[in-house]
N, C-alpha and C positions, 0 to 999 in steps of 0.2 A: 394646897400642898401638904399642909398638917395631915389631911387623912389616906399620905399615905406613908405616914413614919412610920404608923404601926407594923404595916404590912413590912415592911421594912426589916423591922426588927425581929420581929417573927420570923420569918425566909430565914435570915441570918442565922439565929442562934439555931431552926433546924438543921442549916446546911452544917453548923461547927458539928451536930451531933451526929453528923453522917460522914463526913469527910474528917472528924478530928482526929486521925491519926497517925496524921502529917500534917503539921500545920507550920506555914513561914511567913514572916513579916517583912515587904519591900516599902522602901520609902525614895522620893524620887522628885523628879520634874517633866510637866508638859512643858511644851512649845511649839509654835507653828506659827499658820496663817489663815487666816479665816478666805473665803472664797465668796464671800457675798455680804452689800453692806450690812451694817448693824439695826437700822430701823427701816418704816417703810415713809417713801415717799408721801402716800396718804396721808400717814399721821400730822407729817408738822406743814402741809400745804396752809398756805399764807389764808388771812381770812377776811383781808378785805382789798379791792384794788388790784391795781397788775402786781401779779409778782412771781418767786421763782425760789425753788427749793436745790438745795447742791449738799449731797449724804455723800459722806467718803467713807472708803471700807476700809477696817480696820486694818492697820498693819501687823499686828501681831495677838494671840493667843499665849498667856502665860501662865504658871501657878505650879502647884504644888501637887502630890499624888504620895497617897497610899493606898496598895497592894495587900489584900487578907489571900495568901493562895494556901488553899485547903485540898489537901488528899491529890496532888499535881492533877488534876480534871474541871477544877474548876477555881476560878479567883472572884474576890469582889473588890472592886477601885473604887475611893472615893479621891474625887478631886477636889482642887480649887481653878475656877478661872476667872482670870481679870483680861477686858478685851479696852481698849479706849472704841468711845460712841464722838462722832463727831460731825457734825449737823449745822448748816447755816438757812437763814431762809431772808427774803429779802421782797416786801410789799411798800406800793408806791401808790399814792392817788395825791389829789390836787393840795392838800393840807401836809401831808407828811408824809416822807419817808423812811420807813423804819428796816433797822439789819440786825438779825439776832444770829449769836455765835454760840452756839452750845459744847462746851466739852465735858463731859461726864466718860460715865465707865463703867461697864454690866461686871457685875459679878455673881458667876454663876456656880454650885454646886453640886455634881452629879454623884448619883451610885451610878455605877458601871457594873453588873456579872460579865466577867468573861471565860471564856469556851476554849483551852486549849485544840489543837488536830492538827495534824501532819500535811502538805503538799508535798510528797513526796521527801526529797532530803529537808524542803522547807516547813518550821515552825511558823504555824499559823494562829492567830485566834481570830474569833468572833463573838460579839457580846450586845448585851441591849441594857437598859435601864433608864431611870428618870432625874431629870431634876428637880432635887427636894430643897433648895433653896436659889432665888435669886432677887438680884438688886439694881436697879439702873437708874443713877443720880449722878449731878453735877451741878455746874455753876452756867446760866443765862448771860451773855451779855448783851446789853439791847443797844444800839446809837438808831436816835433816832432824831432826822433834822424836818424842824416844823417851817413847813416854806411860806404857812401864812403869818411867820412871826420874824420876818427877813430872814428866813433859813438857823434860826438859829438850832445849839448840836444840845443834845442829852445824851448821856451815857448813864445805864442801870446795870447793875449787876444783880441775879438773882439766881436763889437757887432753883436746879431743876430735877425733878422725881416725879415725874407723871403718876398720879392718883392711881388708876385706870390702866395699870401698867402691869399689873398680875394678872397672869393666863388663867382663865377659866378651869382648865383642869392642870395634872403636872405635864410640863413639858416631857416629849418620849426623848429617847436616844437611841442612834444603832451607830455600831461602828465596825472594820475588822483592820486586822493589818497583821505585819511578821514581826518574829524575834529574833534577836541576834545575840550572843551572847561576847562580852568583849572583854576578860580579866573576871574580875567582881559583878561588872556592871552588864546592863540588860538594855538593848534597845530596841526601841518599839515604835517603829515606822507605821503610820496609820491613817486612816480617814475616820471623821465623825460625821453623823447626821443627826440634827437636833428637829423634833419636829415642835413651835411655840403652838398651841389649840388655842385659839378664842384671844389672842392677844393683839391687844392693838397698835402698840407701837413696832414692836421687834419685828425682823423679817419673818413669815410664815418658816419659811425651809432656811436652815442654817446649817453650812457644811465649811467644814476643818479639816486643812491639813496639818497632823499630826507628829513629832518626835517625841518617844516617853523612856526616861534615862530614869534608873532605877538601880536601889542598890540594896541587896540583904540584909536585915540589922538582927534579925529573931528566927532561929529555928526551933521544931520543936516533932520531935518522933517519938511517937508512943511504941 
């Protein structure tokens, strides 16, 4: 993901040099719902004896957002999201039963460009970009009862942060949605589509639905 800050940086300060003559600063909030679990089944399938995996989808999408919108044609959004990941798995054979409870929490960072345009009376955008930063950790808790020891129980807690848990290249992003404008504030009905390359815990396709409230702090007209 480091290689692609620079490109990053670059885009940026060309786009200020093309668009800088109008430039404003939104600062704001995501929230939603995500629309598919947070890991794949594959990953944490049990690895020894009968057993049985249960991934619950997150309830919520949340964080923070700032808005660079340059020369009203185009914007760049960086955000922040925090999702809860929440993951149980449960293997059994003649010795031991063991149930691990995982609660962790991705936190992910995206550049966003977005594409103001019109649908007629309706304000629209469309945008794409990547994630340049992400994180998915938590706490393990394992009970595990050994039946050859008269059933007796163990409880471990551990932390958990799969090694092998960074994508191969930067995760993409597409998204669009409308504006609304309400007093001050700006709101931004949406959907996201995250695509993770080469990762092997997270779901391949991750898609969000979207609300982004936003509020002007910085103008600036040459």
């Amino acid at each position: 993901m480091k290689s692609v800050l620079p490109a990053v940086f670059i885009t940026f300060l060309l786009t200020i040099a093309v668009y800088g003559q109008r430039i404003s600063l939104d600062v704001g909030v995501n929230a939603g719902v995500p629309l598919a679990k947070g890991v794949q089944d594959e990953a944490i399938r049990p690895s020894f004896g009968a057993g049985r995996t249960n991934v619950e989808r997150p309830q919520f999408v949340l964080g923070p957002a700032v808005q660079l919108n340059l020369g009203g044609r185009f914007a760049v959004e960086v955000d922040g999201f925090y999702r809860p990941v929440r993951f149980q798995t449960q293997q059994t054979d003649t010795a031991v039963t063991s149930t691990q409870s995982t609660r962790a929490t991705s936190l992910e960072v995206p550049i966003f460009a977005r594409f103001p345009f019109n649908l007629g009376r309706l304000r629209s955008f469309a945008g794409a970009g990547f994630i340049v930063y992400d994180r998915l950790s938590g706490t393990t808790d394992v009970h595990n009862i050994l039946h050859n020891q008269g059933d007796r129980e163990i409880h471990v807690t551990s932390h958990y942060g799969p090694i092998d848990s960074a994508s191969s290249s930067p995760p993409f992003l597409a998204g669009g949605g409308l504006e609304f404008t309400s007093g001050p504030f700006t709101l931004a009905p949406q959907f996201r589509y995250t695509r993770w390359i080469g990762e092997p815990v997270r779901k391949p396709n991750q898609w969000d639905i979207l609300i982004g409230i936003t509020l002007p702090v910085f103008h600036l007209r040459q």
